[in-house]
N, C-alpha and C positions, 0 to 999 in steps of 0.2 A: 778129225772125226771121219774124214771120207767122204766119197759121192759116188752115186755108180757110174760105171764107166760104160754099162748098157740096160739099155729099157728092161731086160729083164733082169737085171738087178736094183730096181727099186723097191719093189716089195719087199723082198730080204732086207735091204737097207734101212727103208722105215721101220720094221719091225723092230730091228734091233736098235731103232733110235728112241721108239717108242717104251720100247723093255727098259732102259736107260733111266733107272728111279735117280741118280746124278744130276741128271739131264732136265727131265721133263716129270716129276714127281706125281704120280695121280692112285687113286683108290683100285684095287685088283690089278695090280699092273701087268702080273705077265697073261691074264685073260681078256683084258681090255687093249693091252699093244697089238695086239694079235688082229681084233675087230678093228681096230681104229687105222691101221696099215693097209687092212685090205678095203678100208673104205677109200681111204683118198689116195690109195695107188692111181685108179685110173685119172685123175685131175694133175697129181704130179709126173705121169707119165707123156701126159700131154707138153707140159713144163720142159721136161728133159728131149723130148723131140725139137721144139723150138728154138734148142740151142745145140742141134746137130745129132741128137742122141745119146748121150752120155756126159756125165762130168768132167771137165778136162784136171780137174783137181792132183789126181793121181799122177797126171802127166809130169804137171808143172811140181809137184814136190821130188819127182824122181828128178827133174834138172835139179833146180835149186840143190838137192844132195848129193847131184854130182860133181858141181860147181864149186860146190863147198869144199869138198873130199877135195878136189886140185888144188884148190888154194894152200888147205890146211896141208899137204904134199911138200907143198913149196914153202911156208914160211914155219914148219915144224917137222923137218926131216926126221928129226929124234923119233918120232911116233909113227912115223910113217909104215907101212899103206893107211889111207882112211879109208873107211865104206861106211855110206849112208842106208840105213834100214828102213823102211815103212812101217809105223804100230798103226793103222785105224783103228777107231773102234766098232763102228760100222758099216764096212765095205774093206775086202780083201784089199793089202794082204793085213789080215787081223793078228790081233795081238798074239795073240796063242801060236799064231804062222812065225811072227818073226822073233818068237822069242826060241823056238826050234830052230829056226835056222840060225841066231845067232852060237848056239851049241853046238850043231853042225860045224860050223866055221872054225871052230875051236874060240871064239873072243873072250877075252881075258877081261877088258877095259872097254866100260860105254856111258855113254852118255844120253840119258833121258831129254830129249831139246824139246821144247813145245812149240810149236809154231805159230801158237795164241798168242802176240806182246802180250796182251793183259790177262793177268792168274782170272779163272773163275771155278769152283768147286763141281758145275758143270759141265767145265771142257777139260780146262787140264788135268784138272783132279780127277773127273773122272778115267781118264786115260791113264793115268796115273796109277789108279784104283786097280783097273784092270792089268797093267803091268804087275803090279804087287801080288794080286789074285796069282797069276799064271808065274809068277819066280817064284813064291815061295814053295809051290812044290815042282815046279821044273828043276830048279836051283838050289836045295835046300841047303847046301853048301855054302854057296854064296862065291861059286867058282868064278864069278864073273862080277868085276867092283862096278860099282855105279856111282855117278855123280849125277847132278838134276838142274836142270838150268827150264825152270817153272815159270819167270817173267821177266821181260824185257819193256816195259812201257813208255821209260822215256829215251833209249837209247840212242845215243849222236846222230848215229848214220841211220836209223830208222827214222827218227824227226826228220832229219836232212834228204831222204826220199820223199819222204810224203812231201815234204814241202817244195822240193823239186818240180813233184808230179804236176802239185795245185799250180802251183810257175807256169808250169806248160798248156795246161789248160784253159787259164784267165787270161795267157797272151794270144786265145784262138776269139776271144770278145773284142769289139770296138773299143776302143781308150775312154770313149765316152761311157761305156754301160761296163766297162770294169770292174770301176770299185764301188759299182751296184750288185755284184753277183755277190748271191748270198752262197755261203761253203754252209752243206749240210753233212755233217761228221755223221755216217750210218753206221751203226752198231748192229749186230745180233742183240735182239734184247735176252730178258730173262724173266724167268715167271714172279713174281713180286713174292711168291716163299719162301724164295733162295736169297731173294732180295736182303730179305727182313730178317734171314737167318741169320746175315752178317756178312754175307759174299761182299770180297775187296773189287771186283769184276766195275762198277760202274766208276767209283773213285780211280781205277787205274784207266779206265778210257777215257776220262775227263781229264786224267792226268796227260796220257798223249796228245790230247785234243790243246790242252792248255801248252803243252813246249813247243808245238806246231804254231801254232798261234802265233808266240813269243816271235819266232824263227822267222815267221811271214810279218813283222814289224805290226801283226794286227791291222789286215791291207784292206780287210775285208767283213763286214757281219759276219757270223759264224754262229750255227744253233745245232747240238751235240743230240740228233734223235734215234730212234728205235725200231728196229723192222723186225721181220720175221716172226711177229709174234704166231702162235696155234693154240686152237682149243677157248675154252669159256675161260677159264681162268685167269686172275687176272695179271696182268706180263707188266715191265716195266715200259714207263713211255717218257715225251711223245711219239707217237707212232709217226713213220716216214707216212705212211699214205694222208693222215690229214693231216701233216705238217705240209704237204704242198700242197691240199685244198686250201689249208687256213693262210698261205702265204699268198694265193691266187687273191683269195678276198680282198687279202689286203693289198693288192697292186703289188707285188713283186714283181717283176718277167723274167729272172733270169735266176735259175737256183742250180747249185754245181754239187754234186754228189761225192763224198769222199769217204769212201767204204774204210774206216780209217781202226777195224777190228779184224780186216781180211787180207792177207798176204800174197793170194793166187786170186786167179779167178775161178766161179765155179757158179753153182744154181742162184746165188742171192746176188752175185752181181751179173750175169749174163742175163738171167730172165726176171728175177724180182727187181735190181733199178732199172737194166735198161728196157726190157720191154715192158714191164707191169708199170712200174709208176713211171716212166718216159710216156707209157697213152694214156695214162692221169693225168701228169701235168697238160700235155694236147689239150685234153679232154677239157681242162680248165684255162685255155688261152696261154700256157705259160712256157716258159723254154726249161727243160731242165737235159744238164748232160753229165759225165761219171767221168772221174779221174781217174787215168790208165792205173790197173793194178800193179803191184810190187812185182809177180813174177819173176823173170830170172833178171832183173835190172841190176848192174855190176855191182852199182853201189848197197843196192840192199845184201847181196851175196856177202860184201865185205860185213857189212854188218852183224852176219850170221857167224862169218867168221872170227871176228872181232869177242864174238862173244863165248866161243867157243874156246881160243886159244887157251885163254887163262886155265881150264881144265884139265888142258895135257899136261899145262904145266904144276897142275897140283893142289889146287885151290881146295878149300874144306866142301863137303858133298853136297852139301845144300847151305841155303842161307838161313839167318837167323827166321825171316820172314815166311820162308817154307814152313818152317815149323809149326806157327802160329795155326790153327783151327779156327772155325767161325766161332763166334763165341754160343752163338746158340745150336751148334752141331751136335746131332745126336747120332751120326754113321759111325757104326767102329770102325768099317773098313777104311775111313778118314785116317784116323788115330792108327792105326796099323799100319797102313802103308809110309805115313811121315814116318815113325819112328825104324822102318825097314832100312828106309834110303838114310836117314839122318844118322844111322849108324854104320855107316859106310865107313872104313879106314882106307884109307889110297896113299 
């Protein structure tokens, strides 16, 4: 989705995060995105200073897809050069940007990658949606095949990082207050609409949370909760902020954060766990700290890779499970875009 990279692209950013009926569904939307952006600009502006002024988001996917591109160099000469592209949807370079440039470049063969492990009709789809929107008449041809690689949630080497990470961080606790640290899996939640619609999005992060687990022998308590909620409506929970009130009450001391929906770091782990709920938990006598992000760490790069491979070499353009819709989906641009990609021949 993106972050901005400077204070003065926030407002732009929320607005078109706000505009995002995929996203964040509400009544008048592109008149009330507009109000509602320019109201909490100044509070999240504040946000984006306190972690240096900008999102470093953009950074770390420009690695991670350059790291990728060498790899894939090296164990798929056949297809070689790779290059990695950026689609936002809300902060350059935007979809419409890199779907131009990949026509510029002349590209023949691409690959849609989501950086979301878990499909949600809010993040992927909607990125997704928006790609669809801007090919079908950049491209009407269809000069350029696509294949879609839409979710990855329990993936070897993805489990096998996170679980790495939590490794490294439960051996910074005493032997004694160890295997008292509770692992709190924080998610992006979702507004309970989308919830209800049918969105796969909570079953597939409970599914990571659940092969993580597995992999960690179950070393540890573990409660799968919900941050970043906005707005009155009501969002899927438990919410991270009284889940470490409510863990305070109960005598916890030590609760370990594992951002385990987010692959870089950016506003929800730099300022929402570590400073906003790090001076909550204080706030409540309690310790809590975050497990280093995925970033450019080898082993997750291979995993990226790992996943990619099979497309060069030819795999069907989506999977069965791409295809599937919410059951209760009324967007046609849902239905439009699956049957775009899904009729892909490669």
């Amino acid at each position: 989705m993106g972050g901005p990279a400077t204070i003065a692209g926030v407002e732009p950013f929320l607005h078109n995060l706000f505009s995002d009926g995929d996203l964040i569904p509400i009544p008048f939307q592109s008149r009330l995105a507009k109000y509602i952006a320019k109201r909490r600009t100044p509070s999240i502006e504040e946000q984006y200073k306190e972690i240096g002024g900008g999102s470093p988001i953009t950074m770390w996917t420009e690695r991670q897809g350059e790291l990728l591109a060498k790899i894939l160099d090296r164990v798929s000469p056949e297809t070689a050069p790779h290059k990695s592209y950026i689609a936002f949807r809300y902060t350059p370079p935007l979809t419409a940007t890199t779907v131009a440039e990949l026509q510029k470049d002349g590209v023949e063969r691409a690959i849609a990658f989501t950086l979301y492990p878990q499909y949600s009709c809010s993040t992927t789809g909607s990125s997704l949606n928006e790609l669809w929107r801007h090919l079908k008449d950049a491209d009407p041809e269809k000069k350029i095949r696509w294949s879609v690689i839409d979710r990855w949630p329990t993936h070897d080497k993805l489990v096998e990082v996170f679980a790495r990470h939590i490794e490294t961080s439960l051996a910074e606790y005493s032997e004694a207050d160890r295997k008292e640290v509770v692992l709190l899996f924080s998610a992006h939640s979702l507004p309970m609409s989308v919830v209800n619609r049918g969105d796969p999005y909570p079953a597939e992060v409970a599914a990571t949370v659940h092969a993580i687990m597995n992999r960690l022998g179950h070393s540890n308590p573990y409660r799968l909760i919900w941050q970043s909620q906005v707005g009155p409506s009501a969002w899927l929970g438990p919410k991270t902020n009284e889940v470490i009130e409510g863990y305070a009450r109960l005598g916890k001391k030590h609760l370990l954060a594992v951002p385990v929906a987010f692959v870089s770091d950016h506003i929800e782990t730099l300022f929402e766990v570590d400073i906003e709920y790090g001076k909550l938990a204080k706030e409540n006598g309690i310790s809590l700290k975050r497990v280093a992000s995925l970033n450019d760490d080898p082993l997750f790069i291979e995993a990226l890779a790992d996943l990619v491979v099979p497309h060069l070499k030819g795999v069907p353009a989506v999977t069965n499970q791409f295809k599937l819709r919410c059951p209760m989906c009324l967007n046609p641009k849902c239905e439009a875009q699956k049957k775009y990609f899904a009729g892909e021949s490669l």
